[in-house]
C-alpha positions as CSV (number, residue, x, y, z in Angstrom):
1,X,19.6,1.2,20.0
2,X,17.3,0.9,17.2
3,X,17.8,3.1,13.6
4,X,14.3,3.5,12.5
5,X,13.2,4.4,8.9
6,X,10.5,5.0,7.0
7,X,9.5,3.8,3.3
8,X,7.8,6.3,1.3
9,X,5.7,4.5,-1.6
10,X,3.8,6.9,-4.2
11,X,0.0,6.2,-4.2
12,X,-0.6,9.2,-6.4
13,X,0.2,12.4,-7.2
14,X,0.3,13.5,-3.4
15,X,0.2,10.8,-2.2
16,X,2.8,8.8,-0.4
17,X,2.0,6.1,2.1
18,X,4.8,6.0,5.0
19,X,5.8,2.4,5.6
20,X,7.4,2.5,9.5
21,X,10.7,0.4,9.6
22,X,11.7,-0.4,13.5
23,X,14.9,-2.0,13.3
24,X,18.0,-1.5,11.0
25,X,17.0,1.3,9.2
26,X,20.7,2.2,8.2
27,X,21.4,2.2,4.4
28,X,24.1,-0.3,4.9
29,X,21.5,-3.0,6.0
30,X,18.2,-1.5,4.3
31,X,19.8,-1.5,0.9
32,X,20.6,-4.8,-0.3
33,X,17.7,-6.1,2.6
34,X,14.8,-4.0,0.4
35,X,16.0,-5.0,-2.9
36,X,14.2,-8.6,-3.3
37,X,10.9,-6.2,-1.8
38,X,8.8,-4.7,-4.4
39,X,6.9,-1.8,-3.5
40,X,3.6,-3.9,-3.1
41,X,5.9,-6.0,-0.4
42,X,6.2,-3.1,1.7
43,X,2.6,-1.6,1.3
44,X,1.2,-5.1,2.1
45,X,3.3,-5.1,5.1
46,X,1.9,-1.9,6.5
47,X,4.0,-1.8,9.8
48,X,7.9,-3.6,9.9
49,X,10.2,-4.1,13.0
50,X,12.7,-5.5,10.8
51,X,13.5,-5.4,6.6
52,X,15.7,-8.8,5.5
53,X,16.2,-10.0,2.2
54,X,14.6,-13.3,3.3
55,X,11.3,-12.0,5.4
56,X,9.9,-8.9,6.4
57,X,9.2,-9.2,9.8
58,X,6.0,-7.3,10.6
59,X,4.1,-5.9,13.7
60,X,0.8,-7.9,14.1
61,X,-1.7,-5.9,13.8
62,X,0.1,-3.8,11.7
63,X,-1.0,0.3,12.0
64,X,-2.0,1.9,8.6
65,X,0.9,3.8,7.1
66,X,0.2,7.8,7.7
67,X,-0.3,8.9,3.5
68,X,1.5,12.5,3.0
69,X,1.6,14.9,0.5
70,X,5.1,14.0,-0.5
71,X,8.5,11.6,0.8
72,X,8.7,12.7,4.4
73,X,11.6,12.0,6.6
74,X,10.2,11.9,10.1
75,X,12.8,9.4,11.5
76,X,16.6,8.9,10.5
77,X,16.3,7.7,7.0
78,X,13.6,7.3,4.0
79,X,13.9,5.1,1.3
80,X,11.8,5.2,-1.8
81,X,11.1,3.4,-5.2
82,X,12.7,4.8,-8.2
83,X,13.8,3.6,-11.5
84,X,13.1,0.1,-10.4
85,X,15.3,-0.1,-7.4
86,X,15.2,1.4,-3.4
87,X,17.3,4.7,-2.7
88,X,17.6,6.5,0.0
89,X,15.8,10.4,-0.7
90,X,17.1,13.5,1.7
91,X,13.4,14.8,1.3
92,X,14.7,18.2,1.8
93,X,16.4,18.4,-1.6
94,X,14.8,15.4,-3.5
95,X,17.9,13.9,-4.0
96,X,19.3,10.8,-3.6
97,X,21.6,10.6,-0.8
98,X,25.5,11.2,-1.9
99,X,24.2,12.8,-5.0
100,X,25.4,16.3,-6.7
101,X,22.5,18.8,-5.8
């Protein structure tokens, strides 16, 4: 069974593009596997079956990522860029996950 994911990556304001991750979407694996990845990595990538710190493997042709208003979580986790490094967001509080409210 597949753990799917979703990279949120701010654009703007309002806008966050949605990067879809297939496989490994846990924060055990997606962690340390995003960290080499900068932002641009991921938007360049558009569409991923898989994060790894050595490759992202990509779905060819790639779909465009949806853009939203703000970090969505659609599928079981979302990871986003902040303070220079990946985290995983529960997009209902803004928080980073296992963080005080």
């Amino acid at each position: 069974m597949s753990t799917r994911a979703q990279i949120a990556i701010q654009l703007g304001p309002e806008e966050w593009a949605h990067v879809y991750v297939h496989y490994d979407g846990y924060p055990s694996h997606m962690l340390p596997a995003l960290a080499p990845w900068t932002p641009g990595d991921i938007l360049e990538a558009r569409e991923i079956r898989q994060v790894r710190a050595d490759a992202l493997d990509c779905f060819d042709p790639p779909r465009e990522p949806p853009i939203l208003p703000r970090p969505t979580r659609e599928l079981c986790h979302l990871y986003v860029w902040q303070d220079g490094a990946w985290v995983e967001l529960d997009p209902e509080t803004h928080a980073l996950e296992g963080s005080a409210p």
